[in-house]
Every structure is written in C-alpha cells, then in structure tokens.
N, C-alpha and C positions, 0 to 999 in steps of 0.2 A: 408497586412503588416505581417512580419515575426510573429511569438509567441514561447518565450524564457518562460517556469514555472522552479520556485523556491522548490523546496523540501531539507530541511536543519534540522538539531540539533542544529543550531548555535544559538536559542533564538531571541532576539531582545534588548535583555541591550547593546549589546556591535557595533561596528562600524562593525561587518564581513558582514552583507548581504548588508548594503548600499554602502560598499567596493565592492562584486561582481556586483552589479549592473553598480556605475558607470565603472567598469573596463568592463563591456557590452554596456555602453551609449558611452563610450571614442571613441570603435571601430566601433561602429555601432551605428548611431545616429536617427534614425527611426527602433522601436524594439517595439510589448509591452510585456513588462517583467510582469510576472503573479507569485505570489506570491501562493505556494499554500498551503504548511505550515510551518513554522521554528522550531515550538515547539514538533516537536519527541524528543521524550524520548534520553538522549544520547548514540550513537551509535544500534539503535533499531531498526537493516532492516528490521524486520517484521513488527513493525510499519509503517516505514516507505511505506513499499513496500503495505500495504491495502490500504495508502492514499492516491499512487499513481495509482494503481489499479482499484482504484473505485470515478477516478478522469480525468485520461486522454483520456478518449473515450469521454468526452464532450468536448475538445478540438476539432478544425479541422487537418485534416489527415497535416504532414508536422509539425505538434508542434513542437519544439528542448525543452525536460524534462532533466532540471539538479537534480541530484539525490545526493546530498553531507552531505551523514552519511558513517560512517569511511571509509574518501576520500583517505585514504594517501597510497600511493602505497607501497607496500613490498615485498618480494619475491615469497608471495600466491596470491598479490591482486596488479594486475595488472589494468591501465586507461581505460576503453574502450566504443566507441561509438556502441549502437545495434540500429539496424533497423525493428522495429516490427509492426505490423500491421498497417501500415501507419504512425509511428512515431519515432520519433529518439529520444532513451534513453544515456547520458551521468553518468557515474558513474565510480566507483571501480566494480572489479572485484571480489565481498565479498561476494557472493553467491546471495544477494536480488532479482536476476531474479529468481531464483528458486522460488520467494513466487510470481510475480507479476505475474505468471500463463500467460504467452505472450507466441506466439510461433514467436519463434524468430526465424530470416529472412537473416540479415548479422550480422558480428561483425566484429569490426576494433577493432585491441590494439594502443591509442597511445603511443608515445615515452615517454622512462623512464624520467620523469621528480625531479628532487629533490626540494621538494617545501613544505613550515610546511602549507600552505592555497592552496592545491589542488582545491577547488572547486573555488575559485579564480583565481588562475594560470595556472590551466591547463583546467577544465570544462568550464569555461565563455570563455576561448581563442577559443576553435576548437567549443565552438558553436557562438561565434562571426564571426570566419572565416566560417563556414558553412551559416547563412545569409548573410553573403558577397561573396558568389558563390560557394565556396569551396567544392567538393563531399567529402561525407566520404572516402573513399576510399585515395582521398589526402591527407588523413590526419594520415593515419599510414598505418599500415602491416595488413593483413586480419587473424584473430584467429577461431578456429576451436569449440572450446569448453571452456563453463563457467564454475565457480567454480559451484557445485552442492550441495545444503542443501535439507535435507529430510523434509519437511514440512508436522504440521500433517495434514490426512485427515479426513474425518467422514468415519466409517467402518461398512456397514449390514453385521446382522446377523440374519439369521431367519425372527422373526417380529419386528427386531430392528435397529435401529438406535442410532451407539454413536460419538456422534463430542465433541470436544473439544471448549474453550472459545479463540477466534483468535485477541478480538480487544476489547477495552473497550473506548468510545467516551468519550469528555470531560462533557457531562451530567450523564457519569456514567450509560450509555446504553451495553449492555453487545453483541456483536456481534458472534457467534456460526459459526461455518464452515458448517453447515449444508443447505444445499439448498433447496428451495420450491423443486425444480425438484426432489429430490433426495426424500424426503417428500414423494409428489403426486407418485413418484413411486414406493417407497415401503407399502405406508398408504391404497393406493386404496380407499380414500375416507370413511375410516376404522376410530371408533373410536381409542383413545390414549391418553396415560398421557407422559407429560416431567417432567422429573426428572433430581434433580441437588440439591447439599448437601442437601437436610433435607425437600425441599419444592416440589410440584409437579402442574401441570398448565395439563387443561384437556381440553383450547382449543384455539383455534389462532382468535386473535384481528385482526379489521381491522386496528384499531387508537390506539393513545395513551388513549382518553378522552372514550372507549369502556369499562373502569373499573372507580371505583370513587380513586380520591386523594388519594396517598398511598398504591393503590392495585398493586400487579405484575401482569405482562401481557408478553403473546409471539407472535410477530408478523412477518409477513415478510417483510424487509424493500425494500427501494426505490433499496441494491444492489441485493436483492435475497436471502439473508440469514436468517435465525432464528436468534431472536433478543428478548434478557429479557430483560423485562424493567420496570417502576415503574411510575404511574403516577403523573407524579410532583414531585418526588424524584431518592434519584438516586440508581442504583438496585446493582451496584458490593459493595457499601461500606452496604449498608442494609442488601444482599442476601450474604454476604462474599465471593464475585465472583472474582475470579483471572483470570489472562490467565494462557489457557491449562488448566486448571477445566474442568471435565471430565461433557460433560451434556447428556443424553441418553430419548430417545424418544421409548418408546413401542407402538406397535398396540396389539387392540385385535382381 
C-alpha cells in the first residue's frame, strides 16, 4: 500500500489538515496517510526540515513526503517534486532541502498554480496522482537547481569543536549540530569539557536516568547528534538554551 506523510504548520484547531487529507482519500481511496507533525513552529523550515530528516529513513524506499511550511508559491519559491534517496519529497521551493541534508537525485517544478492552500491544491493533487501511476516527470518540467540556504555547521579547530544549537524538542531537549563522528574524530578518545553559556559537562551519558533528577547531561542521541539535556526537566528553558546558541567542546 501506497504511504503519503504529513509535515505541516497548520496546527490541529482548525479544518486544513483533515481537508488535505480527505482531498487524498477523495482521489485515492486505499492510501495510508501518516501524520508526522503539524505543530512546527510557523513557517520554520529548519524546524521543519530536522523533523523530516530524522524521520523519513524509517519510512520504506517509495514514501510520497508532503512538506507544507511556507507552501505558497512566488516568484523565488517555486512547487516542486524531489526524488531522493529512494523517496519522493513534495514542497516549495524555500530553500528547506538545503537543511534536510539528501542528496538529491531529480527535481521536477510543478505548474504555476494560484492557490491561498498550496498543500492542499497542489501537494496532495500530484501526490494523489503519483499513487495512481503517474511518473514524476508527468507531472511538470524537470528543474536544475534548488533555492540554496547556508545552514550552520559545527567548525574544528585545533582541539576544538564549536556547533551551534539546531533543534529544541518539545521536552525541552536541546539538539547540537555536532556529531558522534565528528566527536570520536577530533576527541581521539581524549578527555573534554562542553561549554555553553555559563555551565560546562565533562562527560557523555549513556541515558537520561545516568545523573539524578534535575541534573544536566550530554548525550548522544538515537539521530547521532550531541544532546543537553536535564533529567526530568527541561534543559533550554533552565540552561537558557536558544537556537544557534553557540555550544563548544575542548579536548585536552
């Protein structure tokens, strides 16, 4: 059976996502539609784009990912379907493949469409028609190149390492850009302290329950990244943790 996921800003007060949906059952009526979040932040394709990121490799290869934060097309931010590692991403043209790190494979622009519910009208349509046989490729003109945003990285230097704060979960877990890999390969298995406004952490948890209630901790999570956290509270509103807060890791 086909699988159609949901990624949206639209919330859940109002009628838009049970609107895209049925406007998915209408034309395809064996489908399962997969929810996978509504509640980004509005208009927030970096949010957005971790959730998707560190979400559709569980999927199987052929998923159709609708991607509807600022859907609406303009003269920068053109419709388009991508084809990337075995999956087919639906969206705008607003730069967000720049954060969801894919290496992208084909891109089709669909047709200008004028529409105030793009992720309705034009996203749920071409991947309605795409379950119902449709190649990408029938479905617009083939595009060359995406809009491009510079997203930050973590940057060595010496015996250091400084990433920034990329993602903050709704427990108030603090997600770092920095990777084990990138750790193990500058750390050599090397003591270190992480530093970040005012507090410093001198070693990597395996669990959350590794410190008592209340204490900070750094771990590596289930996506590979460095991860403050707090046990049983929550670390950004305690540790006054923002995104893009600069967090820096030293070896000695």
């Amino acid at each position: 059976m086909a699988i159609i996921t949901l990624t949206t800003d639209l919330g859940l007060k109002d009628h838009y996502v049970g609107s895209i949906k049925g406007s998915i059952l209408s034309k395809v009526p064996i489908v399962t539609i997969v929810d996978i979040s509504h509640q980004i932040p509005t208009y927030n394709i970096q949010d957005a784009a971790y959730i998707v990121k560190n979400s559709y490799t569980d999927f199987p290869k052929g998923t159709i990912h609708i991607i509807g934060i600022k859907a609406e097309q303009n003269s920068q931010s053109s419709h388009v379907i991508v084809f990337s590692d075995g999956h087919y991403f639906i969206s705008a043209d607003n730069g967000i493949f720049s954060f969801l790190d894919t290496s992208i494979e084909k891109i089709i622009e669909l047709p200008a469409t004028i529409s105030t519910f793009p992720t309705r009208d034009v996203f749920a349509v071409a991947a309605s028609a795409m379950v119902n046989g449709s190649k990408m490729e029938e479905l617009g003109k083939p595009k060359e190149n995406l809009l491009e945003r510079m997203p930050f990285r973590a940057a060595t230097m010496g015996d250091m390492i400084r990433g920034t704060v990329e993602y903050i979960d709704s427990y108030g877990n603090v997600m770092c850009n920095i990777t084990q890999t990138l750790f193990n390969q500058i750390g050599k298995a090397r003591e270190f302290k992480i530093e970040f406004a005012r507090y410093e952490i001198y070693k990597i948890s395996k669990t959350y329950n590794d410190v008592p209630e209340g204490e900070i901790l750094a771990l590596f999570n289930s996506a590979n990244q460095l991860e403050i956290a707090m046990n049983s509270d929550r670390a950004n509103s305690m540790l006054n943790l923002k995104l893009n807060d600069s967090i820096t890791i030293r070896f000695q």
